[in-house]
C-alpha positions as CSV (number, residue, x, y, z in Angstrom):
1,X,92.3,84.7,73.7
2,X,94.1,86.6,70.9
3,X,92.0,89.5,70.0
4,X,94.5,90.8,67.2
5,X,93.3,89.9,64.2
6,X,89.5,90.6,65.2
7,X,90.8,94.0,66.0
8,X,93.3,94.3,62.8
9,X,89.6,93.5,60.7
10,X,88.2,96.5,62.1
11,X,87.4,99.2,58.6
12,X,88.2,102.7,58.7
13,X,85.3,105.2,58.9
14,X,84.7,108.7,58.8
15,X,81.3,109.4,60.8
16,X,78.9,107.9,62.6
17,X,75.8,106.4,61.2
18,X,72.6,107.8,61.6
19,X,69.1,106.0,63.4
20,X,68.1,105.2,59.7
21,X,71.3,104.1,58.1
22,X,71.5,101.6,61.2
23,X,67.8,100.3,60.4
24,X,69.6,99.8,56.7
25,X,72.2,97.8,57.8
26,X,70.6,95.8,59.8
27,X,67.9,95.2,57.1
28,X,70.9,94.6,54.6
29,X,72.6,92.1,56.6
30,X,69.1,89.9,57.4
31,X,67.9,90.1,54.0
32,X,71.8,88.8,52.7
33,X,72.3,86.5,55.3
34,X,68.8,85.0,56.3
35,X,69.9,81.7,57.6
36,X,72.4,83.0,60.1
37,X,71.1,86.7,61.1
38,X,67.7,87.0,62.9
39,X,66.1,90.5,62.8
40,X,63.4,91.1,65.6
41,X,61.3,94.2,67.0
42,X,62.0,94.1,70.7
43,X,60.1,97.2,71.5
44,X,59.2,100.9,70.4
45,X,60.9,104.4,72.2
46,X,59.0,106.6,73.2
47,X,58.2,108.5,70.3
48,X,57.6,105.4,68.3
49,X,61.1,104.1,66.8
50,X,61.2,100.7,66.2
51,X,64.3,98.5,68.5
52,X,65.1,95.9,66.5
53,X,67.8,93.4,68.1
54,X,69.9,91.1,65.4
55,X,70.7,88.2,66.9
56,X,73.7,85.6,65.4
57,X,75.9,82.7,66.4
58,X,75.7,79.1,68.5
59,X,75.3,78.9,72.2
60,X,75.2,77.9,75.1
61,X,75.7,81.4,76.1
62,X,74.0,84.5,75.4
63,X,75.2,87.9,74.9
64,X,73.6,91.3,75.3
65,X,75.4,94.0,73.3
66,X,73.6,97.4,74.0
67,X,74.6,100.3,71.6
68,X,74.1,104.0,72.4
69,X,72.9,103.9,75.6
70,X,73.3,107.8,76.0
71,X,72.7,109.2,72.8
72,X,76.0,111.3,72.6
73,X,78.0,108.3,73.0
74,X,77.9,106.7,69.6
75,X,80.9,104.5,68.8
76,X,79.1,101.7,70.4
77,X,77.1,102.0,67.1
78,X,80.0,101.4,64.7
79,X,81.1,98.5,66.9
80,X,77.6,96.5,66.9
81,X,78.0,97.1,62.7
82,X,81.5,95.2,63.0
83,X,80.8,92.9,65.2
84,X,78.0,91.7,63.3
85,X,79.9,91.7,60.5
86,X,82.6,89.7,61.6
87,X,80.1,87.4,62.6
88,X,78.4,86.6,59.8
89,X,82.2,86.4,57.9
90,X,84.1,84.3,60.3
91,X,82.7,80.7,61.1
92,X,85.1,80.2,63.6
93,X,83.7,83.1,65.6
94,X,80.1,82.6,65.1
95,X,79.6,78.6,65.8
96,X,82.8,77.8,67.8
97,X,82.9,80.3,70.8
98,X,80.2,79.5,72.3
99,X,77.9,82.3,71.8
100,X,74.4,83.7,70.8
101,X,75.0,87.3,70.2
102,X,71.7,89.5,70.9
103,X,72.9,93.0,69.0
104,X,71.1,96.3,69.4
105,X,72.8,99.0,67.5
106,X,70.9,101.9,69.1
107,X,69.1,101.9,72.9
108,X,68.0,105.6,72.4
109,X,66.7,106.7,68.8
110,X,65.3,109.2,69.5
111,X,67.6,111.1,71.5
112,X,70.5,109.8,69.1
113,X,68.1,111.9,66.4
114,X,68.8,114.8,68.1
115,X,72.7,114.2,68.0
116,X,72.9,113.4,63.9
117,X,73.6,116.9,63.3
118,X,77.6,116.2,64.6
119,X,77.7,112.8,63.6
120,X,78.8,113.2,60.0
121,X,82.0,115.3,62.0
122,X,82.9,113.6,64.8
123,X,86.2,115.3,65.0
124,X,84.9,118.8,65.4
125,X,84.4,119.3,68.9
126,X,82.5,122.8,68.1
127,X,80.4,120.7,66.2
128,X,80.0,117.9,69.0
129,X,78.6,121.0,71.6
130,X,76.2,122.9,68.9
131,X,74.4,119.9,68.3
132,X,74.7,117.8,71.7
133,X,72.1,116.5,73.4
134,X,72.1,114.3,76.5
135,X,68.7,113.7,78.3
136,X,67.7,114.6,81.9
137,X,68.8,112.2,84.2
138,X,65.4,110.2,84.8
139,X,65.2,109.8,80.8
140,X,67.9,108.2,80.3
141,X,67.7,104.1,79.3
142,X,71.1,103.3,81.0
143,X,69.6,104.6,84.6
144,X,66.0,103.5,84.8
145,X,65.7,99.9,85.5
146,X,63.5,98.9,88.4
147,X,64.7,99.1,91.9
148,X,63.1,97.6,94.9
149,X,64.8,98.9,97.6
150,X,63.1,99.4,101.3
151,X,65.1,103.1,101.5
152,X,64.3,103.6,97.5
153,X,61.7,102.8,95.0
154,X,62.3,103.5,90.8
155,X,59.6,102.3,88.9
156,X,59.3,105.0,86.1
157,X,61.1,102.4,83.6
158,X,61.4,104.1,80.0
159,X,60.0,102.0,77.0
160,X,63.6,101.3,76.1
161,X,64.7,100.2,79.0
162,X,61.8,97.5,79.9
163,X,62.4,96.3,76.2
164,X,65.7,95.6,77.2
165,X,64.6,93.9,80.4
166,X,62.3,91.9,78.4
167,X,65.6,90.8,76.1
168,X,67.3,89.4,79.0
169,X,64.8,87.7,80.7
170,X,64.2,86.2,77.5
171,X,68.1,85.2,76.7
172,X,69.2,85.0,81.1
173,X,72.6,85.8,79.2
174,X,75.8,85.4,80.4
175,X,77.4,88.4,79.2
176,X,76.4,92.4,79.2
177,X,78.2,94.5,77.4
178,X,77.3,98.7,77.5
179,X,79.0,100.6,75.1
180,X,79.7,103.8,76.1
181,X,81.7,106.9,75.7
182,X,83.2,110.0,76.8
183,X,85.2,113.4,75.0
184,X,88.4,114.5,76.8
185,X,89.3,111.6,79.7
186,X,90.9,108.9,79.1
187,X,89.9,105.1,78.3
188,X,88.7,103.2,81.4
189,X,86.7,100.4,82.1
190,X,83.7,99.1,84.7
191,X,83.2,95.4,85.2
192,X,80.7,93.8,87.6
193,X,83.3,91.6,89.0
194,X,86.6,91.8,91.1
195,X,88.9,90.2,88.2
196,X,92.1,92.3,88.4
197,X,93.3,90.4,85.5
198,X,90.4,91.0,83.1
199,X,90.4,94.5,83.4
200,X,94.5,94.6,83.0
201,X,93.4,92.9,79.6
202,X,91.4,95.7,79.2
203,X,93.5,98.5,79.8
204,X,95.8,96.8,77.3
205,X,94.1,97.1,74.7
206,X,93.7,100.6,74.6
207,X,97.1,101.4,75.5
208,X,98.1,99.0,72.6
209,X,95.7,101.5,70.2
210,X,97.6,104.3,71.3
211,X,94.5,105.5,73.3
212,X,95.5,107.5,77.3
213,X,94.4,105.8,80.1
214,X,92.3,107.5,82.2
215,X,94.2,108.0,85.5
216,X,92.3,111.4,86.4
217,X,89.6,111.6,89.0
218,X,86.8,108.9,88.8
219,X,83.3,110.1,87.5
220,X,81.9,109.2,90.9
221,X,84.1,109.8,94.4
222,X,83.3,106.5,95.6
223,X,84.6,104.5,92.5
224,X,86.3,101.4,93.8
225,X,89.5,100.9,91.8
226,X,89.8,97.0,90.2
227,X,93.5,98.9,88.9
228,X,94.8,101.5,86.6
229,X,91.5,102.7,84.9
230,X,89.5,99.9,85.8
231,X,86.6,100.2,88.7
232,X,84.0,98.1,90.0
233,X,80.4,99.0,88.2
234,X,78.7,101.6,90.6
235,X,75.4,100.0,91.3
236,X,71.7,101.7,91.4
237,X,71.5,101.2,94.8
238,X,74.7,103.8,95.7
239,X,73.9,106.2,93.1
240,X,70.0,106.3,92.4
241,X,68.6,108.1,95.4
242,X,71.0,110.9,95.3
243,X,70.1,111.1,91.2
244,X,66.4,110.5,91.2
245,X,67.2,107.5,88.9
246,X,66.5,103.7,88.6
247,X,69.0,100.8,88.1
248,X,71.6,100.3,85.2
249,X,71.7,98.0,83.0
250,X,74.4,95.7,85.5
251,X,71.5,95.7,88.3
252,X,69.9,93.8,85.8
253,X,72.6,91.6,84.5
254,X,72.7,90.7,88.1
255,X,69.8,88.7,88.3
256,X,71.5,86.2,86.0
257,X,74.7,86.0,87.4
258,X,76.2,87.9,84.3
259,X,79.7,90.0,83.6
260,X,78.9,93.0,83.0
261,X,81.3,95.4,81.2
262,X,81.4,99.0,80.6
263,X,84.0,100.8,77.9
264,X,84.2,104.3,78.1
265,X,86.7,105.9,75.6
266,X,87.5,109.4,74.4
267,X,86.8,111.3,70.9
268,X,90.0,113.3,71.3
269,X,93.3,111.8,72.6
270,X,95.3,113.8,75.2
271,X,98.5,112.0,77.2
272,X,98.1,114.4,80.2
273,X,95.1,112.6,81.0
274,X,97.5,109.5,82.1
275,X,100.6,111.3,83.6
276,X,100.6,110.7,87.1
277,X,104.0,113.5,87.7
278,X,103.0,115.5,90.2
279,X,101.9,118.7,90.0
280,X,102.3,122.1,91.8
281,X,98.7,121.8,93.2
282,X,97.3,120.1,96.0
283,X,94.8,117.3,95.0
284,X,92.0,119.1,97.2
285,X,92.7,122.9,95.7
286,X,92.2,120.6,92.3
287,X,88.8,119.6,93.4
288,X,87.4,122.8,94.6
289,X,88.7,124.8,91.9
290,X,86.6,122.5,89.5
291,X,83.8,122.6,91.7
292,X,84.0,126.3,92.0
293,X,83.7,126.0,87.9
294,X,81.0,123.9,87.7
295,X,79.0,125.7,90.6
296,X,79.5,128.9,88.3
297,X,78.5,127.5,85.4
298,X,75.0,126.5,87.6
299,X,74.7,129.9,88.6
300,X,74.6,131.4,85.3
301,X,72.6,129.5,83.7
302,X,70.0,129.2,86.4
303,X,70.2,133.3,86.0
304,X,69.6,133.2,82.5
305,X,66.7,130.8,83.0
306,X,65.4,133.1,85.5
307,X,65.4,135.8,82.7
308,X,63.4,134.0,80.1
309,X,61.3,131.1,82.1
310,X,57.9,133.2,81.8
311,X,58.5,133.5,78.0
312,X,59.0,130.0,77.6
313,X,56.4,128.0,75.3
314,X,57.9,125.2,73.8
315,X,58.3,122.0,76.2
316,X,61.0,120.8,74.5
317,X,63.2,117.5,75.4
318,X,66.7,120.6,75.3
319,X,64.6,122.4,78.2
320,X,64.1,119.0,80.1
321,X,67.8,118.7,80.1
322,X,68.5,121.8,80.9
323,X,66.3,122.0,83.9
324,X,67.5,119.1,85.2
325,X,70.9,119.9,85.3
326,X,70.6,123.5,86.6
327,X,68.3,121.5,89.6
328,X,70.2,118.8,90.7
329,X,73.8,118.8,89.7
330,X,75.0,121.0,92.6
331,X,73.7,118.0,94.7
332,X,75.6,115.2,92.5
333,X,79.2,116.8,92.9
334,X,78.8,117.6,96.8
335,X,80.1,114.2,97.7
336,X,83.7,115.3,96.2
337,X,83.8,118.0,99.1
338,X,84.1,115.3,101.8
339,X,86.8,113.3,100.3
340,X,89.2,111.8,102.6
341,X,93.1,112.0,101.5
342,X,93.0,115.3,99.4
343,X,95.9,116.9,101.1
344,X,98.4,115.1,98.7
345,X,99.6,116.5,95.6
346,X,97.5,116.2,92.8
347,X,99.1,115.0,89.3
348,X,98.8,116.6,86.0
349,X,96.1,114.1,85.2
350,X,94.4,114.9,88.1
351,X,94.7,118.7,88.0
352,X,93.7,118.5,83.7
353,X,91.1,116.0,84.4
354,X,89.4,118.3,86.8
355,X,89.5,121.7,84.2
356,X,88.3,119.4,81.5
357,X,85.2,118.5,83.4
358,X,84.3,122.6,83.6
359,X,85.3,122.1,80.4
360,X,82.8,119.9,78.8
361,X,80.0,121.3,81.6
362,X,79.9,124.4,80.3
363,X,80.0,123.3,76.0
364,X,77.4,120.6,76.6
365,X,74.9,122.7,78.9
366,X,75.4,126.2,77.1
367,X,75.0,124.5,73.7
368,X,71.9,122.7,75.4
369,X,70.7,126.0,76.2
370,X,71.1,127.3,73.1
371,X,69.1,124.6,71.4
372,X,66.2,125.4,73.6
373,X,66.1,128.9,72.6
374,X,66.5,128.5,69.4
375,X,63.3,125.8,69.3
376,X,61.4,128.6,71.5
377,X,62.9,131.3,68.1
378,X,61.6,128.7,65.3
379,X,58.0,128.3,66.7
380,X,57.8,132.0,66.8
381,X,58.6,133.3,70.2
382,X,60.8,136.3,69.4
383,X,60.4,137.7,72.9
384,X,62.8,140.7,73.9
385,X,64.1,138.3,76.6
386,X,64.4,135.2,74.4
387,X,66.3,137.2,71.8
388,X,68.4,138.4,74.7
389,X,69.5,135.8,76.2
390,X,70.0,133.9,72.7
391,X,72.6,136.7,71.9
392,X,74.1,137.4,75.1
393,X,74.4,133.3,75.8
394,X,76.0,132.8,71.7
395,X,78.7,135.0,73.0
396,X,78.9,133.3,75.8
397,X,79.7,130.0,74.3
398,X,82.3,131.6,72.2
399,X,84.5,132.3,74.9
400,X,83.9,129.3,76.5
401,X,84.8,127.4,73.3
402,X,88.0,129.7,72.9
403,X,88.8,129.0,76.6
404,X,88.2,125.6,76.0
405,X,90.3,125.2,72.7
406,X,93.2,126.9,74.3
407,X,93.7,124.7,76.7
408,X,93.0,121.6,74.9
409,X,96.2,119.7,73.8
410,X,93.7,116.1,72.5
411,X,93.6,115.2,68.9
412,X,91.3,113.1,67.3
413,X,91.0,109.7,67.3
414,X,91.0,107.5,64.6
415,X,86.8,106.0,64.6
416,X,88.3,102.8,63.6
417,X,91.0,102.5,66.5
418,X,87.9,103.0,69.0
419,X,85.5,100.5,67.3
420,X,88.8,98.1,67.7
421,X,89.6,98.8,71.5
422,X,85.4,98.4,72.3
423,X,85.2,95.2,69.7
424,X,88.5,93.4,71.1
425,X,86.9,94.0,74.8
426,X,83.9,92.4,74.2
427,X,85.6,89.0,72.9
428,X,88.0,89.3,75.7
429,X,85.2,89.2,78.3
430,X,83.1,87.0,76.5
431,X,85.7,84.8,76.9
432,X,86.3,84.9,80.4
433,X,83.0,84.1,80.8
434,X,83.0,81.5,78.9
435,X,86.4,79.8,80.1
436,X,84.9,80.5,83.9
437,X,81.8,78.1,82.9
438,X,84.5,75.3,81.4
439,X,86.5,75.2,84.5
């Protein structure tokens, strides 16, 4: 399939939308286009926001497009808007693919709420760690499906999450598409299937937007390679015990058979990210000195908590996070100390992909941290330790944010050429699917 001119269609924009400018839309669109877009309540988050699915197009397959699953990872947002867009314009697309499009803008409102205060400048990466917010593992809709394992149990399903379960049971689609993002790596994929040539369709596309491939290390140790930036989807059962989470969203998908695709692409462009040169380091010097970063940044914060934790009132969702990260992430990265092969020479991805990650540790949880003490400062808790640690943890991210900015080399990336590379993926694997049901 030609994705091109889908691709070419794609607007320009300027920021992301907001929980209630998405409800807009998608109340603009149904209200314009009643006989072709059906607007439905799926569900309710947990603090009461509606999720309200659109769903357009002609069968006989169904596809699940699931926007924002974490709530800093927004583009997926802006592509639901397009797709559904081009939908509704383009005949061609909407009755002669093949397709019932199920469209859900926004998985997590609420913690996409607490993320609006960068979304209006999605280009400021000072901006992006001020306001960031990323839930505790266990709260997060992409990780808590049900498993049913004999060696692990998950049944502490968010609201979210069992309104998506009841979407596909509903639909059995063919086709689940997770749109998600990341800051400073490159673009890479995760399918559910072994199809080398999909994914180098994939890659492609991103390359062809002028986006770096992410050829640094993998987010998990035991990613399974499809090819360059393409892995196998990690499922619940390899990750969840050593997490404390559920299932994604492909252990699902599984039960009916469906592709399953994951996009994860950048906010800021840096071509280092994809040079495999070598580099003066050795690949395992690489990995420790980023675990040595990380395990520091721990340490810190786990001080400062230690400092302030008797003076803390508020129970808010910033604390959760924090907590949570300061508890368990020493135990998520331990698998990259046994890693077999690590006596080779790294490249200069690998050795920037691994100072990155301390990188964007240290901006996301220090700005977390902020953000708890500042809701413990605006309900009135203006404890000597509280104001403390505010001031001595403010300064703190400034250097971290210098440190950070001087060795960042990654420009922004055009919203629009993102929305394109997530948009052209998902008709280039809803098309596989299809063609494999033809043949």
């Amino acid at each position: 399939m030609d994705v091109t001119s889908p691709m070419s269609r794609v607007p320009d924009f300027t920021a992301f939308p907001t929980v209630d400018q998405m409800h807009a839309e998608l109340d603009d669109l149904a209200a314009a286009h009643p006989h072709l877009v059906r607007l439905r309540r799926i569900g309710t988050s947990r603090l009461g926001e509606p999720l309200r699915v659109a769903t357009i197009g002609a069968g006989p397959h169904d596809a699940v497009i699931i926007g924002g699953p974490h709530p800093n990872e927004p583009i997926g947002a802006l592509t639901v808007s397009t797709l559904l867009r081009q939908l509704v314009e383009d005949t061609a697309l909407r009755e002669d693919f093949g397709f019932r499009w199920h469209l859900l803008p926004c998985a997590d409102p609420d913690g996409a709420r607490l993320n609006e205060g960068w979304y209006a400048r999605p280009s400021d990466r000072r901006a992006y760690a001020e306001h960031f917010y990323r839930p505790a593992e266990a709260d997060q809709v992409e990780w808590t499906f049900p498993l049913t394992g004999e060696d692990y149990f998950f049944d502490r399903t968010l609201p979210e999450t069992a309104a998506l379960m009841r979407l596909m049971d509903e639909v059995r689609p063919a086709f689940v598409y997770s749109l998600h993002n990341g800051e400073l790596q490159g673009a890479f994929y995760y399918l559910s299937q072994d199809d080398p040539a999909l994914a180098a369709r994939l890659t492609a596309l991103a390359a062809a937007e002028g986006l770096p491939l992410h050829m640094g290390p993998p987010e998990v140790p035991s990613a399974v390679r499809i090819g360059p930036a393409a892995y196998l989807t990690p499922r619940g059962s390899e990750l969840a015990a050593a997490y404390g989470i559920g299932g994604g969203s492909v252990d699902y998908a599984d039960r009916f058979g469906a592709l399953h695709l994951v996009t994860e692409l950048p906010y800021w462009a840096d071509p280092r990210v994809a040079d495999q040169t070598p580099a003066d380091q050795e690949y395992g010097a690489v990995i420790r000195d980023s675990l040595d970063g990380q395990r520091a940044l721990i340490a810190e914060l786990a001080a400062s908590l230690t400092r302030v934790k008797g003076d803390l009132t508020v129970h808010s969702p910033f604390r959760r996070a924090l907590e949570d990260f300061v508890g368990t992430h020493d135990e998520f990265i331990a698998d990259w100390e046994s890693l077999p092969g690590t006596d080779r020479p790294a490249t200069v991805a690998e050795v920037v992909g691994g100072r990155q990650l301390v990188h964007l540790m240290r901006l996301r949880y220090c700005g977390t941290y902020l953000r708890m003490l500042d809701a413990e400062l605006a309900a009135g808790n203006l404890t000597p330790a509280v104001r403390a640690e505010r001031a001595r943890l403010g300064a703190r991210f400034d250097e971290w944010f210098e440190e950070a900015e001087a060795e960042a080399t990654g420009t922004p990336i055009p919203l629009r050429s993102l929305v394109a590379v997530q948009l052209g993926a998902a008709l280039l694997a809803a098309d596989s699917v299809r063609r494999a049901h033809l043949s």
